[in-house]
Structures are given as C-alpha cells and as structure tokens.
C-alpha positions in Angstrom: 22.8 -22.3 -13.9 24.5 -26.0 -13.8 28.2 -25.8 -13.1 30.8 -25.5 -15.7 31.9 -29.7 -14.9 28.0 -30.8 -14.9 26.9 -28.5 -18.6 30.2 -29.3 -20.5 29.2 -32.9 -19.6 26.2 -32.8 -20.6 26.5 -30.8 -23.6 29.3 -33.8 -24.5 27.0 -36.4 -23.7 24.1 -34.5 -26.0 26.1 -34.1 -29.0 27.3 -37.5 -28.8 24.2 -39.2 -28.5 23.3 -37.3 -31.7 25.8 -37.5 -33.8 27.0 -41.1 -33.2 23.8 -42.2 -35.4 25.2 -40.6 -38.8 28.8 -42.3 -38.3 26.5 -45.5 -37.5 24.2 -45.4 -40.7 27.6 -44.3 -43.0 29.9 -47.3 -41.5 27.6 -49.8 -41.8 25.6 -48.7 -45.0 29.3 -49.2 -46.7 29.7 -52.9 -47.0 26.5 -53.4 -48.5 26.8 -50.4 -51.3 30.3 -51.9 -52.2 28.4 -55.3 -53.0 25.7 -53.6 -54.8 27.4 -51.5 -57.0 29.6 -54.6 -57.7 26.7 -57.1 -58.3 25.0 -54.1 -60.3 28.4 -53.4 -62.4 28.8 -57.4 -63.3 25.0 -58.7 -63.9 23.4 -55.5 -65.1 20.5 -56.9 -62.8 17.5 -54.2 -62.1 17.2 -54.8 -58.8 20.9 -54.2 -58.2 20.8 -51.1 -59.7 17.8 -50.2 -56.9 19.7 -50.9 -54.0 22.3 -49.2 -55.1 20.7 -45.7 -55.8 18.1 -45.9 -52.7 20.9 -46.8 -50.1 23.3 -44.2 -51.6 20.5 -41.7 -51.0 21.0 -42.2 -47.3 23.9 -42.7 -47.1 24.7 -39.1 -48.6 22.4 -37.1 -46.1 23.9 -39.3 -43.4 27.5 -38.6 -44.3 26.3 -34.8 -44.2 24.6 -34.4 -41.4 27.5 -36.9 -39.8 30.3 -34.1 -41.1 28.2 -31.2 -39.4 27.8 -32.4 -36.1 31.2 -34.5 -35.9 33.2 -31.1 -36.2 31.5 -29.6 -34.0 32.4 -32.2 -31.5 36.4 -31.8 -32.0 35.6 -27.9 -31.2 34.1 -28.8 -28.0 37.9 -30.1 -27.0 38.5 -26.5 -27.5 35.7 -24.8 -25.7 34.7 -26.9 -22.8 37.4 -29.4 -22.1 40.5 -27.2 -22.7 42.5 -28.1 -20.2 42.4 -31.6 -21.3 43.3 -30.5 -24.9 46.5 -28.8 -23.3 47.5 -32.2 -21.9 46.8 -34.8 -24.1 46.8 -32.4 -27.1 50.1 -33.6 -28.2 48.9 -37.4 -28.6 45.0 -36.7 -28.9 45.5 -34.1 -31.6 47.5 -36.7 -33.7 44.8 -39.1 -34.7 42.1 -36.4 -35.1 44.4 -34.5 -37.8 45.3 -37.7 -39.5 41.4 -38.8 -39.4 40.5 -35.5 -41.5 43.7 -35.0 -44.0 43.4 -39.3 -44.5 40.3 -40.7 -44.0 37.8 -37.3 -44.7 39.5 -36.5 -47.5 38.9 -39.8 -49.4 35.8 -40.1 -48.1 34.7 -37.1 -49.5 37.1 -36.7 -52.7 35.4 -39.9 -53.9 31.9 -39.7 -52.7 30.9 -37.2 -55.3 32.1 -39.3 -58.3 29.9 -42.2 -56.1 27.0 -40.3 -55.9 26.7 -38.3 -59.1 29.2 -39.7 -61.8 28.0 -43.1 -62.8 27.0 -41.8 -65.9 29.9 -40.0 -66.6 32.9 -42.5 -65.3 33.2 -46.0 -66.6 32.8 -49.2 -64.5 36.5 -49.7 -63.2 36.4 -46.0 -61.8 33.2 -46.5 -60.6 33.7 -49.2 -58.5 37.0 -47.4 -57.1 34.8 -45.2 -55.9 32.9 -47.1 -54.2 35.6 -49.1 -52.7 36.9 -45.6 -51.0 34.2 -44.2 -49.9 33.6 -47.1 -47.7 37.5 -47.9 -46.6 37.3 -44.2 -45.6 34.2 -44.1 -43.5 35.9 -47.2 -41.9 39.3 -45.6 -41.6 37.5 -42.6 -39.9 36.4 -44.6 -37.0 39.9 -45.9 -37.1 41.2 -43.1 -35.9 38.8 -41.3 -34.1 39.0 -44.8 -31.9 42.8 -44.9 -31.4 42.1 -41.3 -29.9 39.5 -42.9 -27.6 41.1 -45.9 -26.9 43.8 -44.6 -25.4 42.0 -42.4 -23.2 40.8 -45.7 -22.0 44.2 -47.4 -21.7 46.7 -45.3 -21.8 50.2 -46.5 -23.4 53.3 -45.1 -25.1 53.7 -42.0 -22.9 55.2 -39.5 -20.4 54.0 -37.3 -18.2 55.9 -34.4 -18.3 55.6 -30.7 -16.5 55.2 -27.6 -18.8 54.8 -24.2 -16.6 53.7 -26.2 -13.9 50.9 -28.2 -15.8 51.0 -32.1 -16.5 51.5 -32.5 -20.0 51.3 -36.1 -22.0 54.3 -36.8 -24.3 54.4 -39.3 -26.8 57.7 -41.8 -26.8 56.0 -44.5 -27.8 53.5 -44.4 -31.8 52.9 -47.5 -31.9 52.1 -48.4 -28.3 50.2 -45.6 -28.1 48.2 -45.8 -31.5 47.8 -49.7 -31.2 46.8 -49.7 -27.5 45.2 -52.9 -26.0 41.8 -51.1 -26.0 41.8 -50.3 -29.9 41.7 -53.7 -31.4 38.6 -54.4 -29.1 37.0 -51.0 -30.4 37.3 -51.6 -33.6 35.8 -55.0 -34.0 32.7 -54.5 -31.4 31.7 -50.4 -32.8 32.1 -51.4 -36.9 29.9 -54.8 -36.7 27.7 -53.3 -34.8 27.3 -50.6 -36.8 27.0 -53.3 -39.8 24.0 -54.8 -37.4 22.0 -52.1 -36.6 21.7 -50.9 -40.5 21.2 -54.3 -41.4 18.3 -54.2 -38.5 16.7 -51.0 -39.9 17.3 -53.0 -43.8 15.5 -55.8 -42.4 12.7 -53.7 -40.4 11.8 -51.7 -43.4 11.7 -54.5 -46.2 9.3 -56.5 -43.2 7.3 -53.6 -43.3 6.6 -53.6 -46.9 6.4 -57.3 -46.9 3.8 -57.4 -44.6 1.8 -54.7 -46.2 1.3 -56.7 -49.3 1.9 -60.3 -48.3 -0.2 -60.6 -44.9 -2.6 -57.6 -45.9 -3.2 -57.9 -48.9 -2.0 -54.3 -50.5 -0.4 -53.6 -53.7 3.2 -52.5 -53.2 5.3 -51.0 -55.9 8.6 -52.9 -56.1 7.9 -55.5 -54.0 10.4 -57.2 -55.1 12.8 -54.6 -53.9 11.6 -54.7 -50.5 12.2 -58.4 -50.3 15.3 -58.1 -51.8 16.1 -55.8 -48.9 14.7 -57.7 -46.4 16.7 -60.7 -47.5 20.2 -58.9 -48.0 19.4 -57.1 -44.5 19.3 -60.6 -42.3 21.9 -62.3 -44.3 24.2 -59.1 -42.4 22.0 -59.9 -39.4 22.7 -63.6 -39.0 26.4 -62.6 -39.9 26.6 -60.2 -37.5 24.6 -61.2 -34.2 26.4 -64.0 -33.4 30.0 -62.1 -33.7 28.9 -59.3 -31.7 27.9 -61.8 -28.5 31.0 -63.5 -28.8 33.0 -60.4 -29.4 31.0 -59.0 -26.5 31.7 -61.6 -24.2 35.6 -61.5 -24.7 35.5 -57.7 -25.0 34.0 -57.4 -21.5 36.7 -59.9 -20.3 39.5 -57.2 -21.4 37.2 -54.6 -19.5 37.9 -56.2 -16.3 41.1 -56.9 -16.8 42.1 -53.5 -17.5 39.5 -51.3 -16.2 38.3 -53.1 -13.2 36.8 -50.4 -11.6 34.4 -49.9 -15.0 33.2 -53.9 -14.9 32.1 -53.7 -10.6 30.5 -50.8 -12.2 28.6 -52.5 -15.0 27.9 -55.5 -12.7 26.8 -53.3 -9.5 29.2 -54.9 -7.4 29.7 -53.1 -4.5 31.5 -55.7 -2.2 34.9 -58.1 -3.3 32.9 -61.0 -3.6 33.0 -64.5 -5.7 30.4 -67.0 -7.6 29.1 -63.7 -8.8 26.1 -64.0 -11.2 25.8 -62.3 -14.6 22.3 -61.5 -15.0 20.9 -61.1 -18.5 17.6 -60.0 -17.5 17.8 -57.9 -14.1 14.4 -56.2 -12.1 14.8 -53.5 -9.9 12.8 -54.7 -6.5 12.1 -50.9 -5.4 12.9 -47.8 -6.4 16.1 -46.9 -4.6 17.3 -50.4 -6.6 16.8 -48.4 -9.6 18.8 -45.4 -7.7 21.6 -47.7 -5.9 21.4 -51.4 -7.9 23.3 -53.7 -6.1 24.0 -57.0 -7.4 22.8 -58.7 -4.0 19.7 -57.0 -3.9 18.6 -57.1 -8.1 15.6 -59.5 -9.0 16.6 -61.1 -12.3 17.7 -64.1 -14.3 21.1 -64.3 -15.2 23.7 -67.4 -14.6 25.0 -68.2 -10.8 28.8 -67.5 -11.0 28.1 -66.2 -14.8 30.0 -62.8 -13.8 32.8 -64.5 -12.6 33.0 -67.0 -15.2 33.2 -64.0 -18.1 35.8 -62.1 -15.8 38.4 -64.4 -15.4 37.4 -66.5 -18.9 35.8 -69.8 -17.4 36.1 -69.9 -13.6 32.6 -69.5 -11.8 34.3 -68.9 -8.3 36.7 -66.4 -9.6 37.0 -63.2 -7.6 35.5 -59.6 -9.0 36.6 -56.5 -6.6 33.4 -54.5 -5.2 33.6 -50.8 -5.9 34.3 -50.1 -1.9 37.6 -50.7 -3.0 38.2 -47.9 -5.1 39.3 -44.9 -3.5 38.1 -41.5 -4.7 34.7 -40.8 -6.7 32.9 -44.1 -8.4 31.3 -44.0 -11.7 27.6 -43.3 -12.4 26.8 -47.1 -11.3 22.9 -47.1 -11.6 23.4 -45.4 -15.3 26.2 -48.0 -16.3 24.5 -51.0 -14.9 21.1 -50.7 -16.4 22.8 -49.6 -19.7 25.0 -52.8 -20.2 21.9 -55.0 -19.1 19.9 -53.4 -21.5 22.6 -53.6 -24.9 23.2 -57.0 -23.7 19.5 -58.0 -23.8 19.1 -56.6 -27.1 22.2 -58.5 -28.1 20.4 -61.9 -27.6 17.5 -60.4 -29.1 19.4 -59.8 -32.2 20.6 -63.2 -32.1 17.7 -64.8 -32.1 16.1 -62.7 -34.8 18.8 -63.7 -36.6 18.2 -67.5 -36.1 14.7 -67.0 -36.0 14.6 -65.9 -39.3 17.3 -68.1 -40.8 14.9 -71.1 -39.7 11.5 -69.1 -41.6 14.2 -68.6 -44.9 15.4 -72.3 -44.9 11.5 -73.8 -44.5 10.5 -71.6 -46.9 8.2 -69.4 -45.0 10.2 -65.8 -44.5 7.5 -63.7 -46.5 5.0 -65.2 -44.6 5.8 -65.1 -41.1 3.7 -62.0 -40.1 5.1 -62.2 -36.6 8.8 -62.3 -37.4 7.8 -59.1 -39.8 6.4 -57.4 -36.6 8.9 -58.1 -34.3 11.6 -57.0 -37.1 9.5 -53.9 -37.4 9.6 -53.3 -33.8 13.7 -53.7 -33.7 14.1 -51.6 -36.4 15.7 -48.7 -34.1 17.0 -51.0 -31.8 20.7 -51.6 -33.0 21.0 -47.8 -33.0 19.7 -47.7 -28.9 22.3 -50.8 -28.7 24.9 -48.4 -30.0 24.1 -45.6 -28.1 23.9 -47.5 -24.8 27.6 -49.2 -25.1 29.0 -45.9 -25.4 27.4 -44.6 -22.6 29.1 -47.8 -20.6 32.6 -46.9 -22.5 32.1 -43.1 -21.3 30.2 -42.6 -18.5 31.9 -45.9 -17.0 35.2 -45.0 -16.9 34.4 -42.0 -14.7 35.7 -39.9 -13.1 38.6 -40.3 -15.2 38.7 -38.7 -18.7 42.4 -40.3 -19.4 42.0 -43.6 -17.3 44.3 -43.2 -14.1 46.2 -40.2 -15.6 43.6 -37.0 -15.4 40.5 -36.6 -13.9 37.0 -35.2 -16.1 37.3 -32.4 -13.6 40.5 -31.0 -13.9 40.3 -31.1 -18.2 37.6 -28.5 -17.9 38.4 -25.2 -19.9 39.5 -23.1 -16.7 37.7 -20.0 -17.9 34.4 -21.6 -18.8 31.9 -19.6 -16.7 28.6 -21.5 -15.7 26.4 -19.1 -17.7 28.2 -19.7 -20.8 28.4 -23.4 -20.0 24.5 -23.9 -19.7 23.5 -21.2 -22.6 25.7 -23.3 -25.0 24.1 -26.4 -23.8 20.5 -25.3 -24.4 22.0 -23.8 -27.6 23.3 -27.2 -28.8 20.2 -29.0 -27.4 17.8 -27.5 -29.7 20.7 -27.1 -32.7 21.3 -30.9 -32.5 18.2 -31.9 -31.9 16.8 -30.1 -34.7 19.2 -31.3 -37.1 18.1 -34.9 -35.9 14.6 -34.3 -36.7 15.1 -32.8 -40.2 17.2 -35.7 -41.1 14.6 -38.3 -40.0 12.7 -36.1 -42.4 14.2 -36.2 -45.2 15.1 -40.2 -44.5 11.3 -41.0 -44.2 10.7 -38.7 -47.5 13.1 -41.2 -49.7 11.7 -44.4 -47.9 8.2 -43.2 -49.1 9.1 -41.8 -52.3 11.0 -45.6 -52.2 13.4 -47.0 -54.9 13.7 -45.8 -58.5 12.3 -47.3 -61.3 15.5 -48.1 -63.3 12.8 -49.4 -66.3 12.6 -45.8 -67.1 15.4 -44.5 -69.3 14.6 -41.0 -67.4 15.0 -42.4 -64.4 18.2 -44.1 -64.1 21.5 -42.4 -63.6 23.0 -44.2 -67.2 23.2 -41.9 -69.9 20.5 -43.4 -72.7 21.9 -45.3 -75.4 25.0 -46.0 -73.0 26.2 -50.0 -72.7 27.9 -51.8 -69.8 29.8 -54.0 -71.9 31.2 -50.6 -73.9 32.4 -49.2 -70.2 33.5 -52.4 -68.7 36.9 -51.6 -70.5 37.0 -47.9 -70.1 
C-alpha cells in the first residue's frame, strides 16, 4: 500500500493527465467553430457547412467526456486533499462555484441549440449560440485558472487561526482573483490549446492529402481535408510564434516569482552566472537522467542563454542553485526533462509553422509528402506539449500546494487511510483510463465515417425546402 501523501498524488496527477485533453480539444476547437458557422451562415458555402458539422461532432463528445472527469476532479479536493480545502476553501471554493453557475451553465445552456437546433432557430440565434458556447469553454479556464494561479502566487489574503488550524481569508477580490500568475496562465494554456487542435487539424487533413495526392487513392471530400489542412496551419503559424515568445517572457515571471521552480526547471543546483539555457539537453549517464545537473548535461543550448531569459537580457545575470533552498526541493529530474522537452516541441511547432507557410506561398503545400509526414507525426504532439507544461506548473512548485503558505503534505485529508488511498487510485486508473480509450474510439469512428455530405438534402441538418436568405431576418 503507498502512503496516503504518495496515492492522493498520484491519483491527482492521473486524473489530470486525463482529463486536461477534453478541456484542450473544447478550448481550442472553439475559435475555429465560431468562424465556421459564421462563414457557413454568410456564404451558404458547402464546405463551410462540413467543417462546421464534423468539428462540432467532437467537440460534443469532448465537452462530455471533459464534464465527467472535471467533476470528479473538484471532489478529489474533498476526498484526498481535505485539509487543503479547509484552508483555502474560502478563496479556492470562490472561483470553482462561479466556474459552474457562470461559465458551465452557458456552456451547456447553449450547446444544445449549437449542436441540434440549426434547423429549428434562425441564423442570428444560431450564431449566438455559437458565440457562447465558445466564450464559456474560455471563461471556464478563466476561472478554474484564477484558482490555480493563486496557489502559485498567492495575493489578497490573511492567514488566520480557526480552532487552531491556519485558515486563508480573503481581504483582498481583486488582488487575489487577478494575481500576477493569472494573466500569464491565461495567455500561454488558451493558445496552446488553439495550437495543439490546430496541430491534430493539420495532421489529419495531411493524412488525407497524402493518401490521394502522393499515393494516388481516391478520397471522398478531398476538398474537405484540404480545407482542413489549410484552416489548421493558418492557427498554427498564428499560434507558434506567440506561444515561444509568450513562453520566453512567461518563464521570465517564473523566476521572478518562483525562483525555486526555475533552478528546478534549469537543474541548477549551485548560485552560479553565464548560465546556459539548453534547448536540446543529453543525459551523459544514467544517474544524469536520475540527478541532471546543469554542469554535468550534454546538450546544445545558448552560453549565458539561462541567464539572459531570467533577468530579460543580461547573459551574466545571477540564477540561485537549489542548495539554497531550505526544506524539501521539487522533483528536479521530472521538471527538467519536462520543460526541455515542451520547449523543444515549441520550436518544432514553429518551424512547421514556417515550414509550411514557405510550401503554401510557392505553391507546393499538397505536394510536400514530407511536410505531410512530419505533420502526421506531430499530430499528438501539442496535446504531450500541454500535458508536460503542467507537470512543470504542478510538480515544480513542490513541496508547496499554496506557494510559501501550506505544504502538499499537510493539505492531505487527515483521515485518508493508505488502503483507501491506493484502492481509489487503481479504481481511478482503470475508470479514467477507460473513458480515454472509448473516447479515442468514438473520435477515430467520426474521422473515418469523415464529413457529411451536405449535397444530400437527408443529410444536412437544414430542414428541406428551408432558405438562408428567409432566416437571415428571423
């Protein structure tokens, strides 16, 4: 049996991993289905209409599966980490309320007029529709990141005594809700979760592509796949260059407010200066994998490059080692090789991006057989991305589960035996895990079964007979 601490972790951890996908696929699906509902509404264009329907498919299961496994999440506060929940329940309990009476609640008060009512609502409605589904998938994260945030840098408070615990009080809303941490959040989660769907938009409609341009098979709507392909790096070359700059400046704020996080995500052990930022790093034996130490890595990176993005544009600037830190140090093999990998697969990104902006302007994008094959291969890559900058954000602020205010240890739920800790873990293992499968499934199923043939009256979701130009005033 693991101890209570280690399983509720883990079980965390697990469930995170898991259900950070859905949130990803939903946030980032929505800026593209507001466009194509618009574009469909105002040029009555076939292809429109395709884009529409087949990315509102998933984007329904994911905002399903995505409701199922995120509540499950804010009952884990509850079950495993209620001691934390009596602390910071006054602040932390705040944004998660608001997040399901404000942003759920729109979400899913308009998403069935979205997904089954466009023949039975006119054009203006429709497109309302639209518009709040996405604004409340994107206020969701809103406020489910103010909560985070200010675990991370905690503002507008008091700690107070209740029956001799330590007990947050809010003073302070605004300082509290719009904590330095949020703005950063914000900006770096939502375009990258605009990237990776634009990524899996791109990989898909290369796959297609390839099929019947480079060998040669007949593929039913063809045109749709390009289409897709096309509208998916347009995000892509958008997005990738935002997210390294954002990146850059975002890891800036790290170190100046969570200095202990950024030796961690650099493996600096000892205060040192000129320290390089390595963008490609080689572990030169195993216990460098175990232990990495900055001093002892094999990689290429930029002499002083660290320092330079620490202190924003001086090579010789000073990082503190984490021998400086008293108590516990965070996970530093787990964060290190984490950030090295997202960042990697951030310049990867970015030159996709570029790579096939050049192919587009020459010409030459549904012919490049190896741009489609190395878009096919990053098709789940801006999901890993995703998943590996929150395991820097969580696991990298450690052991601290409010930064400098209350230690992961001490928010464990007092009575939480190990048994129960490790049989709810292996229960929520194969639970989640299954869930994850069936919904590749069923995501796979309507990328086969592929878009609908709007040339079929039976087929599209217009009543027959029905006009645009009679609903564009209704």
């Amino acid at each position: 049996m693991l101890e209570p601490i280690i399983a509720s972790r883990l079980q965390f951890a697990l469930t995170t991993v898991v259900h950070i996908i859905f949130p990803v696929m939903s946030m980032g699906l929505a800026p593209f289905l507001i466009y194509f509902t618009w574009k469909d509404i105002r040029t009555s264009e076939p292809i429109y209409e395709q884009l529409r329907r087949f990315w509102t498919r998933i984007f329904a299961i994911s905002f399903v599966v995505g409701t199922v496994t995120g509540i499950v999440l804010e009952f884990e506060f509850g079950t495993n980490f209620a001691a934390f929940s009596t602390t910071a329940g006054e602040l932390f309990g705040g944004p998660l309320a608001l997040e399901g009476m404000m942003a759920f609640m729109l979400e899913a008060t308009f998403l069935g007029i979205f997904v089954f009512g466009r023949e039975r609502v006119g054009d203006v409605l429709y497109m309302v529709s639209a518009v709040a589904v996405g604004v409340g998938t994107w206020l969701s994260a809103v406020w489910i990141l103010i909560a985070n945030s200010w675990m991370q840098t905690p503002r507008g408070y008091e700690l107070i005594t209740e029956n001799g615990q330590p007990v947050v009080m809010l003073v302070d809303p605004l300082a509290a809700y719009l904590n330095p941490r949020f703005f950063w959040m914000f900006v770096h989660m939502q375009n990258a979760a605009v990237e990776s769907v634009a990524l899996i938009m791109t990989g898909l409609g290369a796959y297609f592509v390839f099929r019947h341009h480079v060998w040669g098979y007949s593929i039913e709507h063809v045109d749709f796949w390009e289409a897709t392909l096309k509208f998916g790096l347009i995000a892509l070359i958008i997005t990738a260059p935002l997210q390294v700059i954002h990146g850059d400046l975002y890891a800036r704020h790290v170190f100046e407010t969570q200095p202990q996080k950024f030796a961690a995500m650099e493996a600096i052990w000892e205060t040192d200066s000129y320290v390089p930022e390595y963008l490609i790093a080689f572990p030169t034996s195993v216990q460098d994998i175990l232990d990495p130490r900055a001093k002892n890595i094999f990689g290429i990176g930029i002499p002083g490059g660290a320092s330079w993005l620490a202190s924003g544009g001086d090579p010789q600037a000073t990082i503190r080692g984490l021998e400086e830190f008293e108590g516990p140090q965070p996970p530093v093999a787990l964060v290190f090789w984490s950030f090295r990998i997202m960042v990697a697969l951030g310049f990867w990104f970015l030159l996709l991006a570029v790579w096939g902006a050049h192919r587009w302007w020459r010409g030459e994008l549904l012919e490049d057989d190896l741009l489609h094959k190395a878009l096919m291969v990053s098709t789940p890559l801006g999901i890993l991305a995703v998943e590996l900058g929150w395991v820097v954000t969580e696991v990298g602020r450690q052991p601290w589960v409010i930064q400098d205010v209350m230690k992961t240890r001490a928010g464990v739920s007092p009575g939480l035996t190990s048994a129960e800790a490790t049989t709810t873990l292996a229960g929520f293992a194969i639970v989640y895990l299954g869930l994850l499968v069936l919904y590749v499934y069923v995501v796979a199923r309507i990328i086969r079964t592929g878009p609908p043939d709007v040339s079929d009256p039976g087929a599209t979701d217009r009543p027959e007979g029905s006009s645009r130009e009679a609903r564009v005033d209704d």
